[in-house]
Each structure stands twice: as structure tokens, then as C-alpha cells.
TORLOVO-557314 format. One line per 3 residues: their letters; for each residue x, y, z of C-alpha. Coordinates in steps of 0.25 Angstrom, whole numbers. Layout:
N
A> X,Y,Z; ...
***
This chain:
391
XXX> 373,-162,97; 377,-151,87; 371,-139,85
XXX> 369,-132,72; 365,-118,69; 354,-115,58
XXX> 353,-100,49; 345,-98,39; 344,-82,37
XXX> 333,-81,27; 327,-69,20; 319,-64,31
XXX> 323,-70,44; 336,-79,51; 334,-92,57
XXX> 343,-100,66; 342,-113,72; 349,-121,80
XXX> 350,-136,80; 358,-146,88; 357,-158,78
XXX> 343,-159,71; 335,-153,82; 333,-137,80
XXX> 335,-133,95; 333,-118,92; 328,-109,80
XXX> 329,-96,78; 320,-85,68; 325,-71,64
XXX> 313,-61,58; 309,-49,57; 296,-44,60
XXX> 289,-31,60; 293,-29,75; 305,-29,72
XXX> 317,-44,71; 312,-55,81; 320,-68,82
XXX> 312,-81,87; 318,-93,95; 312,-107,94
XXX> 318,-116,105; 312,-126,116; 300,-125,111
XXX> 301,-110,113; 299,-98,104; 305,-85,108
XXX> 303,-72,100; 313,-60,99; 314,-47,97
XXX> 327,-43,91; 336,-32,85; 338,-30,71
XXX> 354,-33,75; 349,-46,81; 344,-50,69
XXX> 356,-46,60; 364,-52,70; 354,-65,72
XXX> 366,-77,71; 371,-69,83; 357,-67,91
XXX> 353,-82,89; 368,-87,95; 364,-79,107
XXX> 350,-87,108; 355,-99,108; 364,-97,119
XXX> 355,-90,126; 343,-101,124; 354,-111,128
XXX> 354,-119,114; 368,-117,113; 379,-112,123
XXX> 389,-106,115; 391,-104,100; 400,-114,99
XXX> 388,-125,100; 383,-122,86; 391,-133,77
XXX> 386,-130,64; 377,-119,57; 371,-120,45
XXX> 363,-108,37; 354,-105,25; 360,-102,12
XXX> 352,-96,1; 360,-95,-9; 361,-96,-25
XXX> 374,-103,-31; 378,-118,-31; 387,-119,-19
XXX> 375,-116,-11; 366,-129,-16; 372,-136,-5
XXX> 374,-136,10; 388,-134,13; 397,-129,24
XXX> 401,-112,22; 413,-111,21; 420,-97,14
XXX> 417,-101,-1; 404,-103,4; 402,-89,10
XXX> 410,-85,-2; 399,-90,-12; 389,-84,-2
XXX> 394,-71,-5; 394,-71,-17; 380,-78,-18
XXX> 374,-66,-9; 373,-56,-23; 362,-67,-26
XXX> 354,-69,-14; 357,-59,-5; 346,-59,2
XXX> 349,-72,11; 363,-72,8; 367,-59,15
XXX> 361,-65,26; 367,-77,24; 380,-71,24
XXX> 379,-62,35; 375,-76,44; 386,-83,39
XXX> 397,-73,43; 391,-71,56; 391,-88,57
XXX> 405,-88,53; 410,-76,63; 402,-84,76
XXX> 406,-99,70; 418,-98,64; 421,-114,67
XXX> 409,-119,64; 404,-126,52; 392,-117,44
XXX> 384,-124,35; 376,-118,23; 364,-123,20
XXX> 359,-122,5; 343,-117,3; 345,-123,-11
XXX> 349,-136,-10; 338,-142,-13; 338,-137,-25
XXX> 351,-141,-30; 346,-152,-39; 334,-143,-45
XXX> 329,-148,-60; 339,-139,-69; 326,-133,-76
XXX> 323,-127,-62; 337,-123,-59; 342,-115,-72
XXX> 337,-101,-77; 336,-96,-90; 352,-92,-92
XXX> 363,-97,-98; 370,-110,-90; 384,-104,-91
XXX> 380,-92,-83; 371,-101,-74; 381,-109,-70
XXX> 392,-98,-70; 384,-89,-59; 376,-102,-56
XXX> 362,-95,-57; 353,-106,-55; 339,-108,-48
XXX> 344,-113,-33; 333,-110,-26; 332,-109,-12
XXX> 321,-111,1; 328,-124,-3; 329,-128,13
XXX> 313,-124,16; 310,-134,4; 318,-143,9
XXX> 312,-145,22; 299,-145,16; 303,-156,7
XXX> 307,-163,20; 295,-159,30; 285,-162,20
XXX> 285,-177,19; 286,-177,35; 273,-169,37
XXX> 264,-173,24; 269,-187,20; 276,-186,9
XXX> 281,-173,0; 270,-172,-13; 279,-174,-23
XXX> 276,-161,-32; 276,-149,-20; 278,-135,-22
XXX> 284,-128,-8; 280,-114,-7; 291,-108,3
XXX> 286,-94,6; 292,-85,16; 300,-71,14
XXX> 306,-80,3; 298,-88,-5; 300,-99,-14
XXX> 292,-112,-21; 300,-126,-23; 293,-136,-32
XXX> 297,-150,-27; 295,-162,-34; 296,-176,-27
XXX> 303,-171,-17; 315,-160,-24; 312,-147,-27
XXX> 313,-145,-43; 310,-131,-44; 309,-118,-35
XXX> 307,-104,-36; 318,-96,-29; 332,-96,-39
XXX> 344,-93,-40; 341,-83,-28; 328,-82,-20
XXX> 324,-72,-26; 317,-79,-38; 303,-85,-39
XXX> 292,-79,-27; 289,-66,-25; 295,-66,-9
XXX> 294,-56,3; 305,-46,-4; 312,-56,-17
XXX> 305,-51,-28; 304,-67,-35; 303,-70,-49
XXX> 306,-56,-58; 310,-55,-73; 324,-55,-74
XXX> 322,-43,-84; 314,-35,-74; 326,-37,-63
XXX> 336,-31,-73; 328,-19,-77; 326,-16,-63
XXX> 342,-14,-61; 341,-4,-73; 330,3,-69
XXX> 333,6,-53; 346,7,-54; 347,-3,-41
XXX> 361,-11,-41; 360,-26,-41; 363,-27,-27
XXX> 351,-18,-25; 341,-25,-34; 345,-38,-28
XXX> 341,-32,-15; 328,-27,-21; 324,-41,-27
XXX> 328,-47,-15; 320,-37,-4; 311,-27,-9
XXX> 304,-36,-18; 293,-47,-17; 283,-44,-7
XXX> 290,-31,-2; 292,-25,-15; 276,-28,-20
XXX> 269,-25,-7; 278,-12,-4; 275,-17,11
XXX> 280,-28,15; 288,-44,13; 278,-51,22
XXX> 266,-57,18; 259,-54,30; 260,-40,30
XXX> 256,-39,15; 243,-49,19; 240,-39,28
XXX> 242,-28,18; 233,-36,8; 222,-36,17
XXX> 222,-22,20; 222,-19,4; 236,-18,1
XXX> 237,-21,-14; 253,-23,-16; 252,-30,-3
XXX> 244,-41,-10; 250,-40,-23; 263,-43,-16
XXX> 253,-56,-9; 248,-58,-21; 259,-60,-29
XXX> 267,-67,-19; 256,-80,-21; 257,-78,-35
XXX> 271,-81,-39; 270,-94,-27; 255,-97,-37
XXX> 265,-97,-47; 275,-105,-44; 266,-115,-38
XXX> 259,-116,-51; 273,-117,-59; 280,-128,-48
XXX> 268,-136,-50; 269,-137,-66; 284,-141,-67
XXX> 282,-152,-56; 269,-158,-64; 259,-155,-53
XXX> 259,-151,-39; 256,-160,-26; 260,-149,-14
XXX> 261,-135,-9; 270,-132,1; 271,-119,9
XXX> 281,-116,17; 290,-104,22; 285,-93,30
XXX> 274,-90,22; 271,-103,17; 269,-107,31
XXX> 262,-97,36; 252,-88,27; 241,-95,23
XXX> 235,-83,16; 249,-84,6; 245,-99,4
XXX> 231,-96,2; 236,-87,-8; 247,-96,-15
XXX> 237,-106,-18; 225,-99,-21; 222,-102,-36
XXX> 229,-116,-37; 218,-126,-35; 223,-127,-51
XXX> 235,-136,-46; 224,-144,-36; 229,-133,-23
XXX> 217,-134,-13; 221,-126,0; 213,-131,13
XXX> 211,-116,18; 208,-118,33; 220,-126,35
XXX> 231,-114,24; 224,-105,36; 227,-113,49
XXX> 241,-116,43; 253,-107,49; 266,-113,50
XXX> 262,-127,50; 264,-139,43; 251,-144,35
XXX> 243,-146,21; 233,-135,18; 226,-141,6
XXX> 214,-146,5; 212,-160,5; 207,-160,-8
XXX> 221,-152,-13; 227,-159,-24; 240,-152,-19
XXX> 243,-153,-5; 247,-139,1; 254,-139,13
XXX> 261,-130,22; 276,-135,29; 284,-126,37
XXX> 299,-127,32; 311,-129,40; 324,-124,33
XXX> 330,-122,48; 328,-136,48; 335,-138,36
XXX> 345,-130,37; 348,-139,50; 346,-154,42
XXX> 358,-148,31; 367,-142,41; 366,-154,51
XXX> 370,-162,37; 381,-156,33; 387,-156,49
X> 387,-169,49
***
């Protein structure tokens, strides 16, 4: 049976996975953590924990080659078929999963000035790919496609359409694969998917997707990620005006302000500490005042958003949390909903407490909205579109 390779290097960590066919035979997560870069393997029912290098992580396509030879999931190289990875990237050739070909790296590059946050990473695996596996086919797999057919009212910003369509700056959104396999999940787990649902997808990057019988018709991140929630280091929404002045007044060049926008801002650049909001709910209970502004402002703008999805969708039915955050703070979703018993939100907080990483509802049963937390999957569907397009 073939066997595929999954990558999906995001802000914060890399993930690899291994399938041969639909099963997932072997996964593999990348993070750093204050001890230092330590890479997890799932496999057999097992769970084994590493400590590695910083040049094991750079060099992470490599390091997770050598474990699956050396777990015997594969006996050489040659055995990987097909692979297919994350792109997150604005521009209209990327609204589709296609197969990456030179234009398609050409484009990349070009694309990297927009969102170079993932995209340098992008890039960087992609050669690597290319240099071990010359031969075989390598897949892109588009984190907004789903949004291809947004409502045009969601898609278009306030310039002119010749210049849009000319440097094709349009809302793409992205997280598009996380929503995705919520959208699919959902109606396996709860019955059916509540036809007026706003998913709350917070981890290092965090975005929130109105979805309305079943589509989503509007979503916060734009033409890059870097628009809509305040996340661990993105800055999030910011007056246009307020951008410009801070390239007359620094003196940073583009490329630096980018940078800046991109990592020292959001959580990091209010608290002054830190990006994760675990360290800076410890930081608020010891009295740390920019440490729960940063918390503070964080629930804020999802409140917001919430509050804004829920009128152009004429009601709301469901909340979804998901993402790392989603899934596992239950002081953030505490937090998020605190105040919206307007729109009928009613949280059951003995079960938000007991709920880490699992799959429930945590309403009340009296709740006219139904809050529940999914764990996404976009490993998984990363592997549904590859093995698509392979066949």
C-alpha cells in the first residue's frame, strides 16, 4: 500500500506524519519548550519524548527520515511515494491543492514578502524535499481553500478593484484545513453541525471563522495571518495609518517592520515576558499588570469578534474552540465567554474545568448556544487532500 509523507511546519512548531493509505502509521511533533527543543513520536500505541539539538530541529525533514527507519515504519527513503505540506500563503494560485512544481515555488517566493512567517519555513522544507526526493511527486496543500467561494462582501477591502485584482490583495484567510476538519468531525461527534457556528481556533496563531449551513462566510485572518486577533507574537487588527507612521518614525525598513508585526508583537510585545499564555497566567496571578493586559486583551478581541460573527449570520447556535489553546485552557474559555449570557451563552463550569484536549460540550443544558470543545486535525487533512490528488 503507499505510503505518503505529511508536513505542516507552522508558526511555532513542525509536524510530520506518515501514512500508508488512510491510516496514520506514525506522527511526529517539533516544539520548543523552556528546556530546551524536544520532538514527540506517536506510533504502536507509544509515545516517545526527545530531547534534541537546536540543529535537529533546523534540520527536522532529516531527523524524522532517520526515525522512521530506525522505528522500522519505512526501510529506506525510497518507500515515501508521495508528500504533501501546508501552504499558507496569500495569492490566488494558492486557493487550490495542486502538485509543486517550479512556478509554484516561483510564486512562493515571491509570495514570502507577504507572510514570511510560515513561508520561510515553507520554503526552506520544500528545498530540503526537493534535494532528498527529487522523483517524487510533492503536493501543496492550500490552508485556504475553503474559502475560495467566500461571499464577496467578506473577501474585498476597502481599495480600489484594479489594484486588488492587479496585486490580488483580497481576504484569503487561512487555518482553513483546522476548519475544515471541524466542519467534518463535528457531525460525527454531536449529530449534526448547528447551522449558525462560530469556531474559535486559538493556538500561537489565532483565528475566528463564522460558518453558516455548513460554509464558512467570513473569517478573521486576511490577506495574511497577520490580520484580525491579537495572537502570541502577530499584532492582529492595527490602523493602517498607525502602521505607516510607525515606518516614519523608527526608521525600521519594511522587511524589519514586517518582522516586527509578525514576532514581537501581540502577547510578547504587551506583556514584555512572554507569547504563552501559560506563563502570563502565571504572571497574572503573581500581580503582573501588563501580563493580564496582554490576557485581557487577548479575550477581548475573540468577545468581539464573537459578538460581530453572530450579527451578520442573524443569530448564533454554537461555539467551537479548538487549537491549542482552544482545547486546552479552560481559564481562556472561561474568559472568552465571560459576559455573553446576552447572545443565550451559558457555560457548565465543572465540565469547561475537567475539559483538556477532549471532545465534549461544556454548556449548560439550559445554554441556548451550545459550546463545545473539538480537537482539530489538519494532519489528517492534510493526508485526505494529498491522498486525493495521488489518486
Amino acid at each position: 500500500m503507499k505510503k505518503y509523507l505529511i508536513i505542516n511546519t507552522g508558526s511555532a512548531s513542525k509536524k510530520y506524519a506518515l501514512y500508508e493509505g488512510e491510516k496514520r502509521i506514525f506522527f511526529s511533533h517539533f516544539e520548543g519548550k523552556e528546556t530546551g527543543h524536544i520532538v514527540t513520536n506517536y506510533f504502536d500505541d507509544q509515545k516517545i519524548e526527545k530531547i534534541i539539538s537546536p540543529e535537529n530541529f533546523v534540520e527536522s525533514f532529516a531527523f524524522v527520515l532517520g526515525e522512521l527507519v530506525n522505528y522500522k515504519k519505512i526501510s529506506e527513503y525510497s518507500d515515501v511515494q508521495a508528500i504533501g505540506v501546508r501552504i499558507v500563503a496569500p495569492g490566488n494560485h494558492f486557493l487550490e491543492h495542486k502538485l509543486i512544481d517550479d512556478n509554484y515555488i516561483s510564486l512562493l517566493k515571491e509570495a514570502k514578502e507577504k507572510a514570511p512567517l510560515h513561508l520561510t519555513a515553507i520554503l526552506t522544507a520544500i528545498e530540503k524535499i526537493k534535494g532528498m526526493f527529487p522523483n517524487i511527486p510533492l503536493y501543496g496543500i492550500s490552508d485556504s481553500a475553503i474559502y475560495k467561494d467566500l461571499p464577496e462582501v467578506a473577501k474585498y477591502y476597502g481599495i480600489s478593484t484594479e489594484i486588488a485584482q492587479k496585486y490580488e490583495i483580497y481576504r484569503f484567510g487561512y487555518h482553513g484545513l483546522s476548519i475544515e476538519s471541524l466542519i467534518s468531525k463535528i457531525p460525527k461527534i454531536f449529530a449534526k453541525l448547528p447551522s449558525k457556528t462560530i469556531v474559535c481556533h486559538i493556538g500561537g496563531g489565532v483565528s475566528v471563522v463564522a460558518v453558516k449551513n455548513g460554509k464558512p462566510i467570513d473569517m478573521s485572518m486576511g490577506f495574511t495571518p497577520l490580520e484580525g486577533l491579537l495572537m502570541a507574537t502577530r499584532v492582529g487588527d492595527i490602523d493602517s495609518g498607525a502602521v505607516l507612521y510607525l515606518l516614519e518614525k523608527t526608521g525600521m525598513s519594511t522587511v524589519e517592520l514586517r518582522k516586527y508585526l509578525n514576532s514581537q508583537c501581540g502577547l510578547l510585545g504587551i506583556s514584555g515576558k512572554s507569547s504563552d499564555v501559560r506563563d502570563l497566567i502565571e504572571l497574572e496571578k503573581q500581580g503582573d499588570k501588563m501580563s493580564k493586559l496582554a490576557l485581557d486583551l487577548y479575550a477581548y478581541r475573540i468577545k468581539k469578534y464573537i459578538g460581530s460573527y453572530t450579527a451578520i449570520m442573524g443569530g448564533l447556535d454554537a461555539i467551537v474552540f479548538s487549537g491549542t489553546v482552544g482545547e486546552r485552557s479552560f481559564i481562556m474559555r472561561e474568559r472568552i465567554l465571560n459576559d455573553l449570557q446576552c447572545l443565550g451563552v451559558k457555560l457548565n463550569n465543572s465540565k469547561n474545568n475537567k475539559t483538556v484536549a477532549q471532545d465534549k460540550v461544556i454548556s449548560s443544558w439550559t445554554s441556548k448556544v451550545k459550546v463545545m470543545v473539538v480537537t482539530t486535525d489538519e494532519m489528517n487533512q492534510l493526508a485526505i487532500e494529498t491522498l486525493k490528488l495521488t489518486k
